[in-house]
N, C-alpha and C positions, 0 to 999 in steps of 0.2 A: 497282394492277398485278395482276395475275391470280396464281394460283398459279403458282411455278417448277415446282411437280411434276406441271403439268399435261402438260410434255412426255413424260413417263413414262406417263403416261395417255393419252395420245392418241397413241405406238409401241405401246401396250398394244392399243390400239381396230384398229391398223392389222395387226398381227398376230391379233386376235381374226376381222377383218373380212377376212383373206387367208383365213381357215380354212373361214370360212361360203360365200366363193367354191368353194373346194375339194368340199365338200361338194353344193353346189348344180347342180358342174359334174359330178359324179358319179351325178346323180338322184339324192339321198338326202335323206330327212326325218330331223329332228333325231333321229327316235323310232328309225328306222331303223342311222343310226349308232352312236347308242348301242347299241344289240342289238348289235352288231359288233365294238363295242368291249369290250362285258362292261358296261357302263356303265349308274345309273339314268338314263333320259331329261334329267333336271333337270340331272345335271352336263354333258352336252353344251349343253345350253340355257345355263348359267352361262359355260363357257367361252369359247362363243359372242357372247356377251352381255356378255364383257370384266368377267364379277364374277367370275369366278374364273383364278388365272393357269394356267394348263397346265405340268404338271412336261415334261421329256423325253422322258418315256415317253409320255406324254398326246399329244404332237404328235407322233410315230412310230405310235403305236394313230389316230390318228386320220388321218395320210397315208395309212396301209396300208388300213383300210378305205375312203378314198377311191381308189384304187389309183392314188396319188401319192406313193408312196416316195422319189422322186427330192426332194418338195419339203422332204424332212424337215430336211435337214441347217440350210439356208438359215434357215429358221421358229426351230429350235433356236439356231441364233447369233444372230436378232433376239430372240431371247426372253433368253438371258444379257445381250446390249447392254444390255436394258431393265434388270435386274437391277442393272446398275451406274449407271442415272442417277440411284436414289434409296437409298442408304448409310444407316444411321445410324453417327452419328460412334464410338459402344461397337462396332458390329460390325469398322468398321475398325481400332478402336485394341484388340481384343480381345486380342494379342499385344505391344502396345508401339506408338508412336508413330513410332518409326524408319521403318520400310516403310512409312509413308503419304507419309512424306519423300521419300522414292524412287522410289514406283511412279508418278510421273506427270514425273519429269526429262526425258524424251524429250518429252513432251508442251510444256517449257517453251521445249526447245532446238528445236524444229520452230518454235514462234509468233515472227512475225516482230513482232506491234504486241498489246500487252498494254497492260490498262484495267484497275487496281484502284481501286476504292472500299472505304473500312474507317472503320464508324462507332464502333468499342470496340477496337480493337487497333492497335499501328504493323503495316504491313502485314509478312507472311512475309516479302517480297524486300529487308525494310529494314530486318528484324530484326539486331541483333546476336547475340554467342553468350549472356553474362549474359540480355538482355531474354528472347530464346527460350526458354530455360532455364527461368527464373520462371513463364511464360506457361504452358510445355507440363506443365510441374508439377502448375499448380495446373488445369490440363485434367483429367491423370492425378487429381486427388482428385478433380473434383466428376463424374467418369464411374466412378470407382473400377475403372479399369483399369489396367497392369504400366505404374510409372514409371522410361520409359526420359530421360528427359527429355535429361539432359546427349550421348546419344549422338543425340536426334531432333534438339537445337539444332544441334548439327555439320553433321547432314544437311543441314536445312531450309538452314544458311550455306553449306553448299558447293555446293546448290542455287541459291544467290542468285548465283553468279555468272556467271552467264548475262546480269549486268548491263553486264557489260565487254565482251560482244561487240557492237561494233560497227555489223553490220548487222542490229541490232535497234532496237526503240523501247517503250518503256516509260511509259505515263502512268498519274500513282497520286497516290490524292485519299484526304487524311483529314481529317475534320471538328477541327477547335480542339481539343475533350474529349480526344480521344485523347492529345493531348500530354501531359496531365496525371493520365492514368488509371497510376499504378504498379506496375508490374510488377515484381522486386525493391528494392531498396537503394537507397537517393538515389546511391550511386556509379553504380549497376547505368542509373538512368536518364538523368544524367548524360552517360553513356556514349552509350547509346542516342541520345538527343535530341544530341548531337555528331558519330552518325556521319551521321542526317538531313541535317548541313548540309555534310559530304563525299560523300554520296550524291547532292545537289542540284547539284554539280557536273561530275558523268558527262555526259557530251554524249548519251548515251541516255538518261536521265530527265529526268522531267518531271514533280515534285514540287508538288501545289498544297493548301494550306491552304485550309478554309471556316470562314472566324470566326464565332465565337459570334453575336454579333449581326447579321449580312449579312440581307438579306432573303431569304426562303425561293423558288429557283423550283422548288425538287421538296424535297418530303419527308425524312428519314433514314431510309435502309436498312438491310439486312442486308447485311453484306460482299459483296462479288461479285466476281468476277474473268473476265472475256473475254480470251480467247484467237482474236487475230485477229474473224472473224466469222463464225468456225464452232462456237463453243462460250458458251457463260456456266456458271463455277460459283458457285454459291449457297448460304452457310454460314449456315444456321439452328444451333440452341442444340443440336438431335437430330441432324442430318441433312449428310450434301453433296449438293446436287442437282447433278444436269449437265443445263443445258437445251439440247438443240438443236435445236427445232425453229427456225426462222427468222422467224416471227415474234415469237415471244418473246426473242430475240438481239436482234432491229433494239428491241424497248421497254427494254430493258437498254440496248443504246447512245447511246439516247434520253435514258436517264434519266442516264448519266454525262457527257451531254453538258451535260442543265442543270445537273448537277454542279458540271463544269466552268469553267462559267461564272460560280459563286457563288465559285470560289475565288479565292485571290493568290499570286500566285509570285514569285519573283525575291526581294528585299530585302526585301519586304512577307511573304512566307511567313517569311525568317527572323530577322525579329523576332518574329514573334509564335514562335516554336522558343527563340529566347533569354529571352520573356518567359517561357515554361514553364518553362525551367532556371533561371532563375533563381526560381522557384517552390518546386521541387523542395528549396530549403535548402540 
């Protein structure tokens, strides 16, 4: 699969590549703008050329010497959008974990058809409060950032319940391992791995296990999450990516489709949920 932060890279190119229009449409040589702007020749070339991002200021000095003031505003808000497709995970959690909980609930309560795939964790919407807790903890030591843990599990749970509404749909795939990856206290997982099999009976979810040994028809990933088929988020070890360009959406959906297909649901998912608990001791 390509990079996910390719979509970040190629809003980069699309706004680098509005600028060069601008400029062009202007009569102006690179060398020319730059004189204009106050600028060495080479940073309008970089900018241009999508190696370097353009601050605020940089696409305001650079509308006005194209005497396109008007296109500032526009350029400026595609250039923050871009800002937020690629996170790393310290700069979000720089203040605590709570408000990462929070700042995308509207985003949950809009998506009508939600796809999670999770190769190392029970997914966020199926966490309990113990599980999350443990989880967001031990996040908070290995980024050594403010552990707000007990107030982000709250969050993250009272975020899950978006599960009960109705006119939604929900499909969420975790590989075998996860069951038995522990995240607090035998009670603490216990727990967890019991509310799985109350979760599994929501008429909006749709829970599927990929056992250990199934034949492989796609790879294991890096967690993801699609919202609808307008978004995919993408949790690497550093980073959230938000992909949206649209073809990189339709190979995410692609890929949880053969997912999909590799897993068991029904009776067959939850045994293989009681053989983990019963693991657990």
């Amino acid at each position: 699969m390509s990079s996910p932060s390719s979509s970040a890279q190629e809003a980069r190119r699309a706004i680098a590549t509005r600028l060069g229009h601008l400029r062009r449409d202007a009569s102006l040589t690179g060398r020319d703008l730059a004189i204009r702007c106050g600028w060495h020749p080479a940073k309008a070339s970089r900018i241009e050329n999508a190696r370097t991002r353009p601050s605020d200021d940089d696409i305001r000095a650079w509308c006005a010497a194209c005497g396109a003031e008007s296109e500032a505003a526009d350029l400026i808000a595609a250039s923050r959008d871009v800002d937020l497709m690629y996170r790393e995970w310290r700069e979000l959690q720089r203040t605590g974990m709570k408000r990462n909980q929070t700042s995308d609930v509207l985003l949950y309560q809009r998506t009508q058809h939600m796809r999670v795939y999770c190769s190392n964790v029970i997914p966020g919407l199926l966490q309990t409060q113990g599980y999350a807790e443990a989880l967001l903890g031990t996040i908070a030591d290995v980024f050594d950032t403010p552990n707000d843990a007990p107030e982000a599990a709250t969050a993250r749970v009272e975020r899950s319940k978006v599960l009960y509404d109705g006119s939604k749909r929900f499909a969420l795939l975790v590989e075998e391992d996860v069951l038995y990856f522990p995240f607090g206290d035998a009670e603490t997982m216990a727990g967890q791995l019991g509310y799985l099999m109350t979760a599994m009976s929501l008429p909006t979810v749709s829970l599927g296990v990929i056992p250990r040994g199934t034949p492989r028809r796609m790879w294991t990933l890096e967690g993801f999450l699609a919202f609808d088929d307008r978004r995919v988020q993408v949790e690497t070890l550093s980073a959230n990516i938000i992909v949206t360009r649209r073809a990189e959406i339709g190979l995410y959906l692609r890929a949880f489709e053969r997912l999909s297909k590799m897993a068991v649901y029904g009776a067959r998912a939850r045994a293989l949920i009681l053989e983990a608990t019963a693991a657990q001791g």
